[in-house]
C-alpha positions in Angstrom: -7.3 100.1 -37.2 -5.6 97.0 -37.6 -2.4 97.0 -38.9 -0.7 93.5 -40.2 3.0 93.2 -39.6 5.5 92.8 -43.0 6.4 89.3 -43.1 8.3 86.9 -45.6 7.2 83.8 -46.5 10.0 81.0 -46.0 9.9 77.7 -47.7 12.0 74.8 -47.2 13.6 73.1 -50.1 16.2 70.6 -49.1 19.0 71.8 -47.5 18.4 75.2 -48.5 15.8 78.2 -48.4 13.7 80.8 -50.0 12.6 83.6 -48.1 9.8 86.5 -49.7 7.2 88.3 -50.3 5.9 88.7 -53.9 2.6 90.6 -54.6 1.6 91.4 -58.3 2.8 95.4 -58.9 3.4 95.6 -55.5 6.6 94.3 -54.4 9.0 91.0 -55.3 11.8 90.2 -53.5 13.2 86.4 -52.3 15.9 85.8 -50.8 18.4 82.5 -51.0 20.2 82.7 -47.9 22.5 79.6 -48.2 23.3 81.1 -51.8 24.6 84.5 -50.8 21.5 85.9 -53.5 18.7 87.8 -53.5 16.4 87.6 -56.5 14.9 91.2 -57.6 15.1 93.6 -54.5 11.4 94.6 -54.1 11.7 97.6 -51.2 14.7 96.1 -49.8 13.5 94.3 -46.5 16.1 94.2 -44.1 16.7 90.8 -44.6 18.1 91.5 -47.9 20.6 93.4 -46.8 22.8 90.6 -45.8 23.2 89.0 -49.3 25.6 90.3 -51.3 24.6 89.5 -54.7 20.9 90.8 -56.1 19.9 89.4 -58.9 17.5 92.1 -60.8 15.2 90.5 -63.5 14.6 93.6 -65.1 13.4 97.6 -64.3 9.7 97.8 -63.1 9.4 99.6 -59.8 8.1 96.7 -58.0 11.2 94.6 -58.5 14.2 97.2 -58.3 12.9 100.0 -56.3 15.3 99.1 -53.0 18.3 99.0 -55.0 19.6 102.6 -53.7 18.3 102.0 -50.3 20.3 97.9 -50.6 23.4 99.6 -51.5 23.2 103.2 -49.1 22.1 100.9 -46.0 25.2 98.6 -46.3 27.5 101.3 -46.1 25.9 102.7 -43.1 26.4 99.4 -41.8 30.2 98.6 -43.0 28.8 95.8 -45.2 31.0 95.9 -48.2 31.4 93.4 -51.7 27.7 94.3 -52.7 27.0 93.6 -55.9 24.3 93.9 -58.4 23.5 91.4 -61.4 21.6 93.1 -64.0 20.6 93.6 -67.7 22.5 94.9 -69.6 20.6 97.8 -71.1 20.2 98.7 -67.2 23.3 99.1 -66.3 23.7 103.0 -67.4 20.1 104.1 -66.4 20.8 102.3 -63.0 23.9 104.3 -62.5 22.3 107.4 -63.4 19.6 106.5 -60.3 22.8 106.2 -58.0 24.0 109.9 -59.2 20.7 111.3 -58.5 20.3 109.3 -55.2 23.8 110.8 -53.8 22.3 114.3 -54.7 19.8 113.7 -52.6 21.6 112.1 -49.5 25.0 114.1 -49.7 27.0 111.1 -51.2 26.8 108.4 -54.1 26.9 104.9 -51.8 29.4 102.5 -53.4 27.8 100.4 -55.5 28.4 97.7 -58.2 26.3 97.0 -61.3 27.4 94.0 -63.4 25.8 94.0 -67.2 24.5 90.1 -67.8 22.9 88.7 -70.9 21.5 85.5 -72.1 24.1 82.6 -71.0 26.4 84.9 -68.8 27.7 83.4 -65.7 29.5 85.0 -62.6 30.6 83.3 -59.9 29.5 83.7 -56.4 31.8 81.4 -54.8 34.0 78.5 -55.4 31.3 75.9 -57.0 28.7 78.2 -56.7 27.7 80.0 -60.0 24.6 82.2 -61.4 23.6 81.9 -64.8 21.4 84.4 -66.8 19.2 83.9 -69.2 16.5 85.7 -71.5 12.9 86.1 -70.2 10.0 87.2 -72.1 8.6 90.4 -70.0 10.1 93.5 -71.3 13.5 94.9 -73.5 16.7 92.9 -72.0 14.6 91.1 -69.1 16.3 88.4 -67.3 15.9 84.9 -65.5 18.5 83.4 -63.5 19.6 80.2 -61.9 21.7 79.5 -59.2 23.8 76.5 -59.9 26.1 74.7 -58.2 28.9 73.3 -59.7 31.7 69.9 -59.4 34.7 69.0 -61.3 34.8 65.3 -61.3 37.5 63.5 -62.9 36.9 62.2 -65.8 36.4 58.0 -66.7 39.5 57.5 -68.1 41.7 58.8 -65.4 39.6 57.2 -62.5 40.2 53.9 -63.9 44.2 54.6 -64.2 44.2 54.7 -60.7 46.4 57.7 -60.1 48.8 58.6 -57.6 49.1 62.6 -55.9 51.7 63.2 -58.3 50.8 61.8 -61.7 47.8 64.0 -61.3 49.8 67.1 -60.3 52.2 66.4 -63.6 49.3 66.3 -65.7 47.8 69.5 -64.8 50.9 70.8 -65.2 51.0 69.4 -68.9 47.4 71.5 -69.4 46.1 68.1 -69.5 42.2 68.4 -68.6 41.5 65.4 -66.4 38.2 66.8 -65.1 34.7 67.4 -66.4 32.5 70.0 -65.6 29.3 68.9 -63.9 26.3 71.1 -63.2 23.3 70.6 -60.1 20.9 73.8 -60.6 19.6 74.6 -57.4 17.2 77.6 -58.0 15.8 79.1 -61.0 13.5 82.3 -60.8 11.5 83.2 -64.3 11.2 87.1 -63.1 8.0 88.6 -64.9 7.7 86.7 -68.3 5.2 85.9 -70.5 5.6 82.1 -72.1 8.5 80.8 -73.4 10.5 77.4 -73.7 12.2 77.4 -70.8 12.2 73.8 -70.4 14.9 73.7 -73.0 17.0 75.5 -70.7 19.0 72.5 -68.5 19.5 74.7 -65.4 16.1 75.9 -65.2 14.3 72.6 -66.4 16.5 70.4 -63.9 16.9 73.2 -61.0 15.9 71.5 -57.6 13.3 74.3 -57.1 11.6 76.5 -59.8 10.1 80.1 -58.9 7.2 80.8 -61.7 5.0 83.7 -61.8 1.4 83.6 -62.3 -0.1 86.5 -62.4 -3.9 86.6 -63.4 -6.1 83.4 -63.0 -9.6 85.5 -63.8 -10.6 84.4 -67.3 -11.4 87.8 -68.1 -8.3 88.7 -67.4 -6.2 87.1 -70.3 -5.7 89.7 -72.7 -4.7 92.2 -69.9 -1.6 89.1 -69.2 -0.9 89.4 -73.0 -0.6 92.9 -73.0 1.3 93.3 -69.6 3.5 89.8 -71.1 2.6 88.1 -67.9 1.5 84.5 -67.5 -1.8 83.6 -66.7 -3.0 80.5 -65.5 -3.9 79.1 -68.6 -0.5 78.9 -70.2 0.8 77.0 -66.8 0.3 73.8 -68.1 2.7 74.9 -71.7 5.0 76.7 -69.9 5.7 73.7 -66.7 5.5 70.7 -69.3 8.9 69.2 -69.3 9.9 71.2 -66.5 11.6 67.8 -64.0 11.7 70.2 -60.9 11.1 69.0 -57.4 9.4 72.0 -56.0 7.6 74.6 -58.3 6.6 77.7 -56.4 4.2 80.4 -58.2 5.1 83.9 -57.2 3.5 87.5 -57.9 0.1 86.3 -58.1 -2.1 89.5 -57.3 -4.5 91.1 -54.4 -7.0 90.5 -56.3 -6.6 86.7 -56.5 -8.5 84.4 -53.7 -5.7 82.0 -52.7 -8.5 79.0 -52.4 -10.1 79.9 -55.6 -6.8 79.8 -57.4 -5.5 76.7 -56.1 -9.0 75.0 -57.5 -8.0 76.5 -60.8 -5.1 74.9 -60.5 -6.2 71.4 -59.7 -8.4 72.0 -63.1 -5.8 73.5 -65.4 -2.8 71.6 -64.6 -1.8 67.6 -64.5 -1.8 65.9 -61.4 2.3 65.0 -61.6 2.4 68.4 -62.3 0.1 69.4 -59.5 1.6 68.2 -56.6 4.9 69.6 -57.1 3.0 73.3 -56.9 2.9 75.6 -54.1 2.4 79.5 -53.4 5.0 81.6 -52.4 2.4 83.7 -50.3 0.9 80.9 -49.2 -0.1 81.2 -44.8 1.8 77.9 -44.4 4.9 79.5 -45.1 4.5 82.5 -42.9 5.7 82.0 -39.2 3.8 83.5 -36.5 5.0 85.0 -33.8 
């Protein structure tokens, strides 16, 4: 018997990069290295372990099921500061998995769960900021975006010229000489059925876009309404507007011939549109050894 070896896919965007594996009802997990962020937690691959904030869209197995092993395996291995994003109404129920994990193991692992809702931000570092934001899968379901963010001073100061000083005084009047500017790097959808998400600024403008697509049979289109998954039919809806350099479908299933879809695709969806797509799982994007 032939067995294949568990590898992540790893695309290039930029200066940064996105590292996963994402199977319909199997596993999702992607990891932003350069972000210190790991979106959903699938089983926990071992290189997850090294980012210290997971971002968990919501509670199906298939997303959160590594979350004891995440938190148990970096205390084995001294790794401290782990945190877990979450939604809200997961926040007890994923505490109460901890509780009943330390039963089994001898010890509760330390562990951090932070509640997040629709607009909540939390900071990973110094200009470096995740933002949630309400997807349409199940109860409290989340998207998020990674975003990194400037202060640059503002028009009217830049043309006074000023000195060191001047702008030390200020700030110490509570004058606010600097405006907030945002440059979304990432933003992941999580399991969602459609929605206006190009209304959203840090996901319509993020540098790269992670989008499911679930089922791209025709038969199957009532079983994505049901399961409030996208098929590929509301692609075209769901990306129009969307100004993102690199759009990158994830948790397309087993089932789904990779050739066949992408022909779908070049059917479905407009060419500007088109050529900004890619797969996740896509053989390009897994090295060989």
């Amino acid at each position: 018997m032939k067995i294949r070896p568990y590898k992540l896919s790893q695309v290039q965007v930029g200066d940064f990069t996105l590292a996963g594996y994402s199977v319909g009802g199997e596993e999702t997990v992607i990891v932003a290295p350069e972000f210190d962020c790991v979106f959903d937690i699938g089983k926990c691959p071992r290189e997850a372990l090294t980012a210290n904030h997971v971002l968990l869209s919501h509670g199906h197995a298939d997303h959160v099921a590594g979350i004891a092993y995440y938190f148990a395996q970096r205390d084995f291995q001294g790794i401290e500061d782990g945190v877990a994003l979450v939604p809200n109404n997961l926040v007890g129920p994923l505490e109460g998995l901890m509780r009943a994990w330390g039963r089994v193991e001898g010890h509760v692992p330390p562990h951090r769960f932070v509640g997040m809702g629709h607009g909540d931000n939390h900071e990973v570092r110094r200009g470096l900021a995740v933002r949630a934001f309400a997807s349409r899968h199940v109860a409290g379901s989340l998207g998020f975006a990674i975003i990194d963010v400037r202060h640059k001073m503002k028009e009217e100061f830049l043309k006074q010229d000023l000195s060191g000083p001047q702008i030390v005084e200020l700030k110490k009047k509570g004058v606010e000489i600097t405006n907030r500017v945002e440059f979304p790097q990432v933003a992941y959808l999580g399991d969602t059925g459609k929605g206006n998400y190009s209304d959203l600024a840090h996901v319509c403008d993020a540098k790269a876009l992670l989008v499911e697509c679930t089922f791209f049979d025709d038969e199957h289109t009532e079983r994505a309404r049901a399961g409030r998954h996208l098929h590929v039919r509301d692609l075209a809806e769901v990306l129009e507007g969307m100004r993102n350099e690199h759009i990158i479908i994830v948790h397309v299933t087993r089932r789904t011939n990779m050739g066949e879809a992408r022909k779908i695709l070049r059917k479905t969806l407009p060419k500007d549109i088109m050529n900004r797509i890619s797969f996740l799982m896509s053989q390009r994007y897994i090295e060989e050894d």
